[in-house]
N, C-alpha and C positions, 0 to 999 in steps of 0.2 A: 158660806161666809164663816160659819164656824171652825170648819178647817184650818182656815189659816191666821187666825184668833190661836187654833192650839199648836201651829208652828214657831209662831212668833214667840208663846208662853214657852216650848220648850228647846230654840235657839237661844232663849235666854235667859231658862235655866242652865244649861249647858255652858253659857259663857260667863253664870254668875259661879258654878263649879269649877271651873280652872281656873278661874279668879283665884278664887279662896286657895283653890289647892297649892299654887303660884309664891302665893303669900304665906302660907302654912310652909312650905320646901323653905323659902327666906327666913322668915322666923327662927328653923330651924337651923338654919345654916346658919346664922349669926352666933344663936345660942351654944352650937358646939363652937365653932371658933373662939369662941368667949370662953367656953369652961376648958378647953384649953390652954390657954394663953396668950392666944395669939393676938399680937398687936399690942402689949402688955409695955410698951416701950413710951407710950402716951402717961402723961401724965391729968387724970380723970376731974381733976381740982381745977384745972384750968379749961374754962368753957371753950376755945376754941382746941385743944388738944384733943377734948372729948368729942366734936365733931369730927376731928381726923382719923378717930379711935373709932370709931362706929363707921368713917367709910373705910377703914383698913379690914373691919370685921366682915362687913358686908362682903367687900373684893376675895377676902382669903379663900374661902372654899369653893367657888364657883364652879373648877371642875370634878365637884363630887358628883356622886350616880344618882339623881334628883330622884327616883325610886328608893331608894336606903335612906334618905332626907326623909322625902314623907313617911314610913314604915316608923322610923325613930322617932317621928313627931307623934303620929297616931297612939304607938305602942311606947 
């Protein structure tokens, strides 16, 4: 029984790791979009413009090399 006690511990460390890693690649990808400029066309004073600014940031980088994302996040 203990065996699969430490399956179960380590399918779900492994899916609490790609989690993170998932979200750490976003984070990043928002943040270069952002110190770029992009989406820079919103204006940030107005509460609904700022939701449309943060899902234009989101959308913008999508197909960067999600590898080069995490490396730039880490380091």
């Amino acid at each position: 029984m203990g065996s699969w006690k430490n399956i179960v511990i380590f399918v779900l460390a492994i899916a609490l790791t790609v989690r993170i890693v998932a979200a750490l690649i976003g984070l990043e990808n928002y943040r270069y979009a952002n110190s770029k400029g992009y989406c820079s066309e919103y204006n940030i004073k107005d509460p609904v413009a700022r939701v449309l600014k943060d899902q234009c940031l989101e959308e913008t980088m999508k197909g960067s090399n999600s590898l080069w994302l995490l490396y730039k996040a880490i380091f």
